[in-house]
N, C-alpha and C positions, 0 to 999 in steps of 0.2 A: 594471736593472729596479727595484732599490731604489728610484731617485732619481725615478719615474714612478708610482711605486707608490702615493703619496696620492692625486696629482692624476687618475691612470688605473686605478683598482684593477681595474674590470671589463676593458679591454686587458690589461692586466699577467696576470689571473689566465685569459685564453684564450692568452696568447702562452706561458705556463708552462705549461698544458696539452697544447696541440700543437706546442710545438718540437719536441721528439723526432720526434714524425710528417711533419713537413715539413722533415725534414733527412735523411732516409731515404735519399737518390738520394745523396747522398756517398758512400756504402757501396757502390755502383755505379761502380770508377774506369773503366770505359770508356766512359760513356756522357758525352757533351759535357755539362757543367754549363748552359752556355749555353742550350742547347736546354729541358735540363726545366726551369731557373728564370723562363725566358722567356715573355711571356702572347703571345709572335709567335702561337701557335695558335688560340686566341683569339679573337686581335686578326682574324683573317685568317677564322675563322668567321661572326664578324657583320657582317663587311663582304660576304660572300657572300650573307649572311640578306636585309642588308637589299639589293643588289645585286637577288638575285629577287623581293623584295617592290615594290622600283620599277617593274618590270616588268609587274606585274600588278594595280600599284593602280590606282584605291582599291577595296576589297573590301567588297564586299556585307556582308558580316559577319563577325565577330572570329574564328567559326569555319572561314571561306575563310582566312584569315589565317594559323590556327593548321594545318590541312590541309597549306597550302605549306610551310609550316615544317618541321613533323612530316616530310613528307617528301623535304624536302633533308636534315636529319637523316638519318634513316634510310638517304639514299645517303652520306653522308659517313662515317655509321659501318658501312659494310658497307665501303669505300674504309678504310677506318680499319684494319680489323681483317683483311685480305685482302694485306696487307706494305705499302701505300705510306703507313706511318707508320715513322718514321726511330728510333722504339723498340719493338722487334719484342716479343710475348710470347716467343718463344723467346729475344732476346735477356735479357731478363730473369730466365728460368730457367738458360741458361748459366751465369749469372753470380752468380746466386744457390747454384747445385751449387757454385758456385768458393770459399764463403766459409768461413770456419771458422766450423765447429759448433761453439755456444754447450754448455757441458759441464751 
């Protein structure tokens, strides 16, 4: 960070702010690093987005746009959160009971 630190001060001084937070999932050894470091989720989100939006262009208005959107969303995260996400809330709390308490 030093050696970046003249040339990048404002990078340098977000990347020293939230390391700690975006290193959190280490603390987690059973869950695939792979997975949560990965933007595969992402990547596979807007290709869906724009996948229905092909389908249905061109849209009368930004707000037909945003409609379709909002609600593939919306099934995505009920699908999200209903187990066919490969990191469960329950797995999370498992494994979070499993950890040694900070004194």
């Amino acid at each position: 960070m030093d050696e970046y630190m003249e040339a990048f001060p404002e990078a340098m001084a977000l990347l020293e702010d939230g390391l700690e937070d975006s290193l959190q999932f280490y603390v987690f050894q059973h869950f695939d690093a792979r997975k949560v470091s990965s933007t595969n989720v992402v990547e596979r989100l807007n290709l869906e987005i724009r996948r229905r939006s092909r389908v249905a262009s061109p849209f009368p208005s930004m707000a037909s746009y945003l409609r379709l959107i909002t609600c593939y969303l919306i099934e995505y995260t009920e699908d999200w959160s209903t187990g066919r996400s490969y990191i469960s809330a329950t797995n999370i709390e498992d494994q979070a009971e499993a950890l040694p308490k900070a004194a």
